[in-house]
C-alpha positions, -999 to +999 in steps of 0.1 A: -080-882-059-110-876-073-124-843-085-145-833-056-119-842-033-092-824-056-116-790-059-115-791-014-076-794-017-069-770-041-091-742-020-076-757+014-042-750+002-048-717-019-069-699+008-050-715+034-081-724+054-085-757+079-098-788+062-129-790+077-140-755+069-147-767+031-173-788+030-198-788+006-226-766+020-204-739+029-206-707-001-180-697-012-180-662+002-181-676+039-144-693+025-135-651+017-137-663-021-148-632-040-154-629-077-122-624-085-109-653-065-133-674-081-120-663-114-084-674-102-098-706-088-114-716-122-086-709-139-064-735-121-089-761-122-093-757-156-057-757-161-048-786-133-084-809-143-082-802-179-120-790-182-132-762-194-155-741-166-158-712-191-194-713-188-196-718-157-226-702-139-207-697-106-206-666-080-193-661-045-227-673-031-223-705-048-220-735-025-185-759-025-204-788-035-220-764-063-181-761-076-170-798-072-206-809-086-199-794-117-161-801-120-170-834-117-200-832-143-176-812-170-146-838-158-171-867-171-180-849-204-143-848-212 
């Protein structure tokens, strides 16, 4: 699995939402992920992915693809 497709499961199965709801244009607040979810979200991928999102520039309008784009760029850097 790779990370894109990892980020999609992880927030399919957290939020309990339908598969095809996450797709990449979608933000993140239209999936009921606030800030806080978002926090608990990075914290699991950072924990599941070993990466480190700590710097991570990301809100509740930020997009899916925005999340799994940059898992996926600090996945490479790792």
């Amino acid at each position: 699995m790779n990370s894109a497709e990892h980020v999609t499961t992880l927030i399919t199965r957290m939020y309990r939402l339908a598969p095809g709801s996450v797709r990449p244009e979608v933000p993140l607040h239209q999936l009921d992920i606030d800030s806080l979810a978002l926090e608990e979200l990075r914290l699991i991928l950072e924990d599941e992915l070993r990466v480190d999102l700590q710097d991570a520039n990301l809100t509740s309008r930020s997009t899916v693809g925005e999340l799994q784009a940059l898992v996926h760029e600090k996945s490479a850097l790792a």
